[in-house]
Structure formats: structure tokens, C-alpha cells
N, CA, C and O atoms as a CHARMM CRD file, in Angstrom:
* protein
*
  252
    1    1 UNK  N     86.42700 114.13700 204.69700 PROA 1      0.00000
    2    1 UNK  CA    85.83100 115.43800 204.96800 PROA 1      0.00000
    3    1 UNK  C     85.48300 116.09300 203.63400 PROA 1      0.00000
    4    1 UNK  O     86.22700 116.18100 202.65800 PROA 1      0.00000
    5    2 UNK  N     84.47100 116.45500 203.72900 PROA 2      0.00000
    6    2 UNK  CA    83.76200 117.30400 202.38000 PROA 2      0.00000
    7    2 UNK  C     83.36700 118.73600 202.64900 PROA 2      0.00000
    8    2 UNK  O     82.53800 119.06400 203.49800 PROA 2      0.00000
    9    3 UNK  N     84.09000 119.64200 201.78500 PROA 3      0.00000
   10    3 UNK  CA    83.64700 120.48000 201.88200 PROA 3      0.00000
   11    3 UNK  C     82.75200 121.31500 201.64300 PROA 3      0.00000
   12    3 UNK  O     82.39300 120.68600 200.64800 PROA 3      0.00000
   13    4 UNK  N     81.64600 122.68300 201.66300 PROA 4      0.00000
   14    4 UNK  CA    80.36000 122.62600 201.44800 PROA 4      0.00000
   15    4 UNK  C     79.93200 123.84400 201.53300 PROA 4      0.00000
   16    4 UNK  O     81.04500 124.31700 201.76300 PROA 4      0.00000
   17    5 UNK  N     79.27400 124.72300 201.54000 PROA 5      0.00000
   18    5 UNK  CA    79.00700 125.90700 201.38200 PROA 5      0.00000
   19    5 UNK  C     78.39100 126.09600 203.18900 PROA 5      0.00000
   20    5 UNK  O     78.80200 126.85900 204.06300 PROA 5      0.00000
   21    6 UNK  N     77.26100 125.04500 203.23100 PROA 6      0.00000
   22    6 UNK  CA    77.11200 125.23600 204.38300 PROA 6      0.00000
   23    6 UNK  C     78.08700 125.09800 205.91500 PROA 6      0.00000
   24    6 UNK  O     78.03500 125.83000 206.90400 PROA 6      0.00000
   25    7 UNK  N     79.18000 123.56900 205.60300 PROA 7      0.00000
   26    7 UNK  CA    79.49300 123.92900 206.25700 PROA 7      0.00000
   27    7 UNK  C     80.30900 124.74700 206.49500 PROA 7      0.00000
   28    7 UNK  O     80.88500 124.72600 207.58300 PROA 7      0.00000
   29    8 UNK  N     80.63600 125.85800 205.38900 PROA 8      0.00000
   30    8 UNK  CA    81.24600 126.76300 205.87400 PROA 8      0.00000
   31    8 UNK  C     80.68200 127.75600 206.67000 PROA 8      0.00000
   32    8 UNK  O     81.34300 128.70900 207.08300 PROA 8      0.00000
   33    9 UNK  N     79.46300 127.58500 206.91800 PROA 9      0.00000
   34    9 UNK  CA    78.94500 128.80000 207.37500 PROA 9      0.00000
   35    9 UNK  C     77.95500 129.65900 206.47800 PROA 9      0.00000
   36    9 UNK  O     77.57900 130.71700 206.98200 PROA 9      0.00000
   37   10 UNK  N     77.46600 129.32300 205.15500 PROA 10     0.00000
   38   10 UNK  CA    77.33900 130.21000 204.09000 PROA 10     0.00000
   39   10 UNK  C     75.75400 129.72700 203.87600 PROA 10     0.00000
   40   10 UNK  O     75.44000 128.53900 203.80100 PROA 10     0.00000
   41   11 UNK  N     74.80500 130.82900 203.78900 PROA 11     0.00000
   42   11 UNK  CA    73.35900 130.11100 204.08000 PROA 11     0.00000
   43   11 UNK  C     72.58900 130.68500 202.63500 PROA 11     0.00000
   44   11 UNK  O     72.18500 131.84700 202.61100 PROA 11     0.00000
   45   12 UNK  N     72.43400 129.85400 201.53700 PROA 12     0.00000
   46   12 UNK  CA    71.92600 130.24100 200.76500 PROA 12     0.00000
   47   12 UNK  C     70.09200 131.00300 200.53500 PROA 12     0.00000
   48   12 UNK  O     69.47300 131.80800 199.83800 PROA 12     0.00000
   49   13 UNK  N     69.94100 130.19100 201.50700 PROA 13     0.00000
   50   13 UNK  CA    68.31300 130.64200 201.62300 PROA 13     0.00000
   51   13 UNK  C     68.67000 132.09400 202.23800 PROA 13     0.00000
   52   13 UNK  O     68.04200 132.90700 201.56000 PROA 13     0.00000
   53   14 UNK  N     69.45200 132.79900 203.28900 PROA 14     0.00000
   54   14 UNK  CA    69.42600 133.83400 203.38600 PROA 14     0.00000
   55   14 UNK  C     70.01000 135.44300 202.06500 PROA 14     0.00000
   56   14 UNK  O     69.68400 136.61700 201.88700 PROA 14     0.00000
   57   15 UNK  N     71.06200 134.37600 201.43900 PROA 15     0.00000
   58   15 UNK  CA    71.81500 134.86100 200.66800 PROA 15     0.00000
   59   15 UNK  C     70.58300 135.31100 199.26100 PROA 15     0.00000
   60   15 UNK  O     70.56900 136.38400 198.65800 PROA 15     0.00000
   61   16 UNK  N     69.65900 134.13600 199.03600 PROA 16     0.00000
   62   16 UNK  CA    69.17300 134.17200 197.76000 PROA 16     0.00000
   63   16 UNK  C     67.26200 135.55900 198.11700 PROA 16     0.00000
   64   16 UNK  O     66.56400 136.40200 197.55400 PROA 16     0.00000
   65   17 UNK  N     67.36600 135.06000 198.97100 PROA 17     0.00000
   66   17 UNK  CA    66.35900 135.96600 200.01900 PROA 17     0.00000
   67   17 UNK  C     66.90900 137.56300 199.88300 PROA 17     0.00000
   68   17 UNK  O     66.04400 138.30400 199.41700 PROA 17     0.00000
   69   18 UNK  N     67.84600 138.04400 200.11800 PROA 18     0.00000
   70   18 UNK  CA    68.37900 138.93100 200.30800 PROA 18     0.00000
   71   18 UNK  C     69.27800 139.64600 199.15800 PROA 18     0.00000
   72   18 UNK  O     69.83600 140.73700 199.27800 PROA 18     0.00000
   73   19 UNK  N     69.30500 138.60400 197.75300 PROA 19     0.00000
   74   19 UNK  CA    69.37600 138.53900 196.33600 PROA 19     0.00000
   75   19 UNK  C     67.92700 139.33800 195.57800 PROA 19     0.00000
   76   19 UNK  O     67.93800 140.16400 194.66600 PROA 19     0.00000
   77   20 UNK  N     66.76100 138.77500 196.29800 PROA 20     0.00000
   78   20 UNK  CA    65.62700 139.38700 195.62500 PROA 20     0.00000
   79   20 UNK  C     65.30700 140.26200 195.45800 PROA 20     0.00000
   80   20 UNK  O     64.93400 140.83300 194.43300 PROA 20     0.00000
   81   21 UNK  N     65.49300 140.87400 197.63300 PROA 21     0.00000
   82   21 UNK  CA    65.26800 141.94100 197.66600 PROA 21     0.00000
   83   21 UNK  C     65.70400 143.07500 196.69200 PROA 21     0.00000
   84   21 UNK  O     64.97600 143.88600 196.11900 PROA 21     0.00000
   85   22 UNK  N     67.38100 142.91500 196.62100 PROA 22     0.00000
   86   22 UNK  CA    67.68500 144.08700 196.06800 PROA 22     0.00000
   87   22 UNK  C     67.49200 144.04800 194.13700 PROA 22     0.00000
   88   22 UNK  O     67.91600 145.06600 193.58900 PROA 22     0.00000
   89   23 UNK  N     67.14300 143.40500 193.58400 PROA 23     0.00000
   90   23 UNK  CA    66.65800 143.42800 192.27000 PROA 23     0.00000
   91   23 UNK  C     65.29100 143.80800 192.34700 PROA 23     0.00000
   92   23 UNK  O     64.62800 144.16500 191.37300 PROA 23     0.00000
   93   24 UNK  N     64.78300 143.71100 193.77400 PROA 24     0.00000
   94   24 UNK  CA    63.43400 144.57000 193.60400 PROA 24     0.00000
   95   24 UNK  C     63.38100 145.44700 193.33200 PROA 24     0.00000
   96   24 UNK  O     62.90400 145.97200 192.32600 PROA 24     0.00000
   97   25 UNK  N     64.03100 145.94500 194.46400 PROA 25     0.00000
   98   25 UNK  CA    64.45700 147.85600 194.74600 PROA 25     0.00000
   99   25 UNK  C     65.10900 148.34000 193.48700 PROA 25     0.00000
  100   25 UNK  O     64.70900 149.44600 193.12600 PROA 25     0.00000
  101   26 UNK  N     66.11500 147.71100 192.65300 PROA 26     0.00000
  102   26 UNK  CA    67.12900 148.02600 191.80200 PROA 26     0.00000
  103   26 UNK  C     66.03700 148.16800 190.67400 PROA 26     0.00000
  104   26 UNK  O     66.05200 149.13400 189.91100 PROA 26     0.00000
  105   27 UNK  N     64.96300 147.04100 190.58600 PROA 27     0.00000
  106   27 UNK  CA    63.88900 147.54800 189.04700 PROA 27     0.00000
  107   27 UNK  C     62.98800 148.48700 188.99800 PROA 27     0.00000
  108   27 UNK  O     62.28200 148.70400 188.01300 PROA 27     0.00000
  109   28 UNK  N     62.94100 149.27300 190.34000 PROA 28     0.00000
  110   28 UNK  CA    62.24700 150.79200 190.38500 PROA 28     0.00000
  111   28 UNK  C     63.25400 151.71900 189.88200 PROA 28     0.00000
  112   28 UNK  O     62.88300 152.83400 189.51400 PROA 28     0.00000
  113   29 UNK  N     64.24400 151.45600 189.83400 PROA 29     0.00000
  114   29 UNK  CA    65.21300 152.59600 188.89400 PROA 29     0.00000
  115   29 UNK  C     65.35800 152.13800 187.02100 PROA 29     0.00000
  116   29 UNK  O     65.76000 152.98400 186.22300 PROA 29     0.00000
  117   30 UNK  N     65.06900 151.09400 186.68900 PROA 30     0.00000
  118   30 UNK  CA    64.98000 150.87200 185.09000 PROA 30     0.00000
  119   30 UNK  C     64.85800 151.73800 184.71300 PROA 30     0.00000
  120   30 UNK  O     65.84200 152.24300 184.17200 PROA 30     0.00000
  121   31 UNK  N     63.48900 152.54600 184.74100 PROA 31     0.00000
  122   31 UNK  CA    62.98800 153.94200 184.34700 PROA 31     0.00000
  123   31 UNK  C     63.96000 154.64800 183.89600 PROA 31     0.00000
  124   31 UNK  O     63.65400 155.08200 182.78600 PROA 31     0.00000
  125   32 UNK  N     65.15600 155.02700 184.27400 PROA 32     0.00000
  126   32 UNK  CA    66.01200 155.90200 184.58900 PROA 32     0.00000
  127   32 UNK  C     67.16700 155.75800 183.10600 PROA 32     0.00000
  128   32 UNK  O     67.88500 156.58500 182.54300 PROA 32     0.00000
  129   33 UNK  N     66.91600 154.39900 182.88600 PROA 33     0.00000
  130   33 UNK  CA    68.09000 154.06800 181.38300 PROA 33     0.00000
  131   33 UNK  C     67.72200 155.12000 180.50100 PROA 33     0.00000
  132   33 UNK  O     68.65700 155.72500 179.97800 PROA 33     0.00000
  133   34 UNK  N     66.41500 155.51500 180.18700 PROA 34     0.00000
  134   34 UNK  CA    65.85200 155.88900 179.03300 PROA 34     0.00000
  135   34 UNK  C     66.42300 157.20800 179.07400 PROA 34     0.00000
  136   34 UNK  O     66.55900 157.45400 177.87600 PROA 34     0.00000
  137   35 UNK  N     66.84100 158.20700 179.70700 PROA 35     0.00000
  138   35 UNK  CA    67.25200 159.72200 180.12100 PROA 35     0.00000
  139   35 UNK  C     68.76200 159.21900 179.45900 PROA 35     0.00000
  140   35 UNK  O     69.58000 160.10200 179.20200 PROA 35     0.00000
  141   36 UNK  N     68.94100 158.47700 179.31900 PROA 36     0.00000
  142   36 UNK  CA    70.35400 158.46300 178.55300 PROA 36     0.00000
  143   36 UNK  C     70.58900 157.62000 177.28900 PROA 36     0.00000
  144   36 UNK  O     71.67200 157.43800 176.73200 PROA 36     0.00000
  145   37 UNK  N     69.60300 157.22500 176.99600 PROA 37     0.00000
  146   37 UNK  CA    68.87600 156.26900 175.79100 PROA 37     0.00000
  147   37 UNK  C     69.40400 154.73600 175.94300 PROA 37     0.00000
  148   37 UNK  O     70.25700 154.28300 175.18000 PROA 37     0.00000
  149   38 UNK  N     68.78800 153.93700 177.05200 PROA 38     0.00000
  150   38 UNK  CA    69.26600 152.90100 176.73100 PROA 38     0.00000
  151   38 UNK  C     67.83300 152.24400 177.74900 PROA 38     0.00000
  152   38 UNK  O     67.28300 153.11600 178.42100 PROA 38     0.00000
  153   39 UNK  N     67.39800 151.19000 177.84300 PROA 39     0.00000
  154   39 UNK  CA    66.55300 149.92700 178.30100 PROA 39     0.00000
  155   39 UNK  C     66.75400 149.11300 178.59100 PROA 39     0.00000
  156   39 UNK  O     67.80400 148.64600 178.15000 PROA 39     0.00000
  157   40 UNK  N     65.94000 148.25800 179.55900 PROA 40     0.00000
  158   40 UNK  CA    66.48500 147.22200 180.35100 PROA 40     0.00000
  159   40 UNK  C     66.01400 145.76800 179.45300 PROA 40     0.00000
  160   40 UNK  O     64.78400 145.82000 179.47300 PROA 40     0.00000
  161   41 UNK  N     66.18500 145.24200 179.13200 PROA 41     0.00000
  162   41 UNK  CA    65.76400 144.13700 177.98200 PROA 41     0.00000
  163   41 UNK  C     65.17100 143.14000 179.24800 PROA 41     0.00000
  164   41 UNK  O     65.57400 143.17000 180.41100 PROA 41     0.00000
  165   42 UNK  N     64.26900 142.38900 178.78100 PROA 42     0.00000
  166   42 UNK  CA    63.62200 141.53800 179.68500 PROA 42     0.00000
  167   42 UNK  C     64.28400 140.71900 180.15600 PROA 42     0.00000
  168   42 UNK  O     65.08600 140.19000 179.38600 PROA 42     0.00000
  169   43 UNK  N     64.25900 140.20400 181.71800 PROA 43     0.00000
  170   43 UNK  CA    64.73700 138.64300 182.17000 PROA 43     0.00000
  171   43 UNK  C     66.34700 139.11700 181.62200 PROA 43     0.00000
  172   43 UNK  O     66.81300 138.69200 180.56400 PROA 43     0.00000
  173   44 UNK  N     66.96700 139.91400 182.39000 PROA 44     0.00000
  174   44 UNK  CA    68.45000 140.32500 182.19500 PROA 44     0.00000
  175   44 UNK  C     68.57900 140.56000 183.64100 PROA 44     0.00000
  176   44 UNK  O     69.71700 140.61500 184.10800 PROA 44     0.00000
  177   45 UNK  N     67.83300 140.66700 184.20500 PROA 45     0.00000
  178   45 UNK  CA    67.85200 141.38000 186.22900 PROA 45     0.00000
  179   45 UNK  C     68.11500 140.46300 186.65200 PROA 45     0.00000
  180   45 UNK  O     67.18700 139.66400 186.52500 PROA 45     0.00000
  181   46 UNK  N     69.41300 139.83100 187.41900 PROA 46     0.00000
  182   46 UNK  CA    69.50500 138.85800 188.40000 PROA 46     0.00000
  183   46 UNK  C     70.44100 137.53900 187.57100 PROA 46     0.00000
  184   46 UNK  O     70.83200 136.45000 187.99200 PROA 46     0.00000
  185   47 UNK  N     70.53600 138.02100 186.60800 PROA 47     0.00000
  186   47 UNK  CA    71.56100 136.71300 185.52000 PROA 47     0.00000
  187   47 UNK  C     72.95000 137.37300 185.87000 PROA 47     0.00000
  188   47 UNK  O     73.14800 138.44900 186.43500 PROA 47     0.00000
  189   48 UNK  N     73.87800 136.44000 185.38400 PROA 48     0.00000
  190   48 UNK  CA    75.23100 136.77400 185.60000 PROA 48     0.00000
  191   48 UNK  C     75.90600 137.93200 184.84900 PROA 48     0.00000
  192   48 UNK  O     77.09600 138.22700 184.73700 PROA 48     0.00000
  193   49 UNK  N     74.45200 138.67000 184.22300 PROA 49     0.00000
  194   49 UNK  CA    75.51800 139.34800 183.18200 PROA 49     0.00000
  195   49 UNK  C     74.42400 140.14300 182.90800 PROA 49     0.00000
  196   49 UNK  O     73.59300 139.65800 182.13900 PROA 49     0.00000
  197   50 UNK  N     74.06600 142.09500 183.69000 PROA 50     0.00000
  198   50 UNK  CA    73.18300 142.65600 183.44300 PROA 50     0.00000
  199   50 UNK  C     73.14200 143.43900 181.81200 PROA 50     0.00000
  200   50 UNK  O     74.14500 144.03600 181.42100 PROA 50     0.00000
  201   51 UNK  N     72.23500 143.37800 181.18600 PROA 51     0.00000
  202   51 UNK  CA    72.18400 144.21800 179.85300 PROA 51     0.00000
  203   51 UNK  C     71.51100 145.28000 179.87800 PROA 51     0.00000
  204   51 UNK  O     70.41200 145.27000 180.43200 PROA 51     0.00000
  205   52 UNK  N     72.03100 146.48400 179.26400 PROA 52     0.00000
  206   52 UNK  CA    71.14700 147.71200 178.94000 PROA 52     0.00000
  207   52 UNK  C     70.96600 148.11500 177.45600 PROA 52     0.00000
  208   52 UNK  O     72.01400 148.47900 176.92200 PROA 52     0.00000
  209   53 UNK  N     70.02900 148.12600 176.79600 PROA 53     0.00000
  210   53 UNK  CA    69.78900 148.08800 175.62700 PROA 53     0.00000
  211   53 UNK  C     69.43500 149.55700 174.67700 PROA 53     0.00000
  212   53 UNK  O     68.50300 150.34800 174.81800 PROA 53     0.00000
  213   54 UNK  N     70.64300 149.56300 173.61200 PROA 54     0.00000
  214   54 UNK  CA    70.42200 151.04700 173.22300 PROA 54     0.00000
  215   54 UNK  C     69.86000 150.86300 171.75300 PROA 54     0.00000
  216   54 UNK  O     69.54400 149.70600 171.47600 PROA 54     0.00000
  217   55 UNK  N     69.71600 151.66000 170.93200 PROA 55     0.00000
  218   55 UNK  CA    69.26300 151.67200 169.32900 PROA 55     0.00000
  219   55 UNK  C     70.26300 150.76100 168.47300 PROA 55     0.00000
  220   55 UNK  O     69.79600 149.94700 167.67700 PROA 55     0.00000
  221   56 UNK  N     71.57700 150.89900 168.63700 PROA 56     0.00000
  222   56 UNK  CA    72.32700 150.11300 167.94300 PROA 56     0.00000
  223   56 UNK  C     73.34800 149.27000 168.54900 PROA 56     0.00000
  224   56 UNK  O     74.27700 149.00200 167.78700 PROA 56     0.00000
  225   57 UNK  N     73.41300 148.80500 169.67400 PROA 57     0.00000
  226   57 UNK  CA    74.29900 148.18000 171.09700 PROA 57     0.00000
  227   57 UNK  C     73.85600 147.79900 172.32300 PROA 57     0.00000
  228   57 UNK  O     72.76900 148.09700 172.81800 PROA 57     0.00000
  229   58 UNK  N     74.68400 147.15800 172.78900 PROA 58     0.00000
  230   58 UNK  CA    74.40400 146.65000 174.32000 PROA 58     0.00000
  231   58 UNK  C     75.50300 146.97100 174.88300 PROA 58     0.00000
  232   58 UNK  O     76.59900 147.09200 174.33500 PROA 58     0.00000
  233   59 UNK  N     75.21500 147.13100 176.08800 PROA 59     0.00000
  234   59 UNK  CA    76.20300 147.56100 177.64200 PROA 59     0.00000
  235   59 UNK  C     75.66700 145.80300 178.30700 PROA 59     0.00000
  236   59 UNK  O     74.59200 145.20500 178.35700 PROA 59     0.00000
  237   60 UNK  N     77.12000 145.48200 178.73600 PROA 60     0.00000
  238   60 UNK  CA    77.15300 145.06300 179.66800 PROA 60     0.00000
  239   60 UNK  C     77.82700 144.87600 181.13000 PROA 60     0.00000
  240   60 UNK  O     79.02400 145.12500 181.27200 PROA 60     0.00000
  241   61 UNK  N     77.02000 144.42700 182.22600 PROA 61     0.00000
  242   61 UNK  CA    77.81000 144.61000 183.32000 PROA 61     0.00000
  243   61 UNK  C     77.87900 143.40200 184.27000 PROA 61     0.00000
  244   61 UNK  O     76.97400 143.19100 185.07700 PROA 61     0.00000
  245   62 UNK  N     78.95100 142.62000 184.16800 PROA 62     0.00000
  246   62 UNK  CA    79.49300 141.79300 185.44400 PROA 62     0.00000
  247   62 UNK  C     80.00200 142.50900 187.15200 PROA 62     0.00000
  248   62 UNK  O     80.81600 143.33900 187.55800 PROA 62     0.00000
  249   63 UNK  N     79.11700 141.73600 187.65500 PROA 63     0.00000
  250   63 UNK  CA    79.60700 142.04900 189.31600 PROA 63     0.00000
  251   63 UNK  C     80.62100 141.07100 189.63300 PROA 63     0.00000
  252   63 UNK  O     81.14300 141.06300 190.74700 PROA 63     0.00000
């Protein structure tokens, strides 16, 4: 017996589908770093490890 994502029950095509969406919605707020001085650095949305980019540092954030 092997175990498996699917057969646990776990459906990536819905999961990764439903991954997009919300980095969609989430990159209409980027805008919003700059009111506190910081930027979204490119191709950081959706990696394991979001960055916000200030004059002399980075923020980062694990989910």
C-alpha cells in the first residue's frame, strides 16, 4: 500500500486552482506596501517565502 496525496482525498488541481485565485486578489493590494515604505519585489507572490522590500531591508513572511 502506497500512500498519496490523492488517495487521501487531497486534489491538487483544485488546491493549486484556488492557490491562484487568491494571489490574484492579494496583488491588487501591493499598492498598499508603499504607505508604509516598503514594495513587493518581483516573482516573490506565491513562493514559499513572501518578500516586502524597503530602502535598506527585507521583511519576510512564511505561512
Amino acid at each position: 500500500m502506497s500512500l498519496s496525496y490523492e488517495s487521501s482525498g487531497v486534489s491538487y488541481d483544485q488546491l493549486d486552482a484556488f492557490k491562484r485565485a487568491c494571489q490574484q486578489a492579494a496583488r491588487k493590494t501591493a499598492h498598499l506596501l508603499a504607505d508604509h515604505g516598503y514594495a513587493e519585489p518581483d516573482n516573490t507572490r506565491g513562493e514559499s517565502c513572501y518578500l516586502m522590500e524597503a530602502a535598506d531591508h527585507y521583511l519576510a513572511h512564511v505561512e
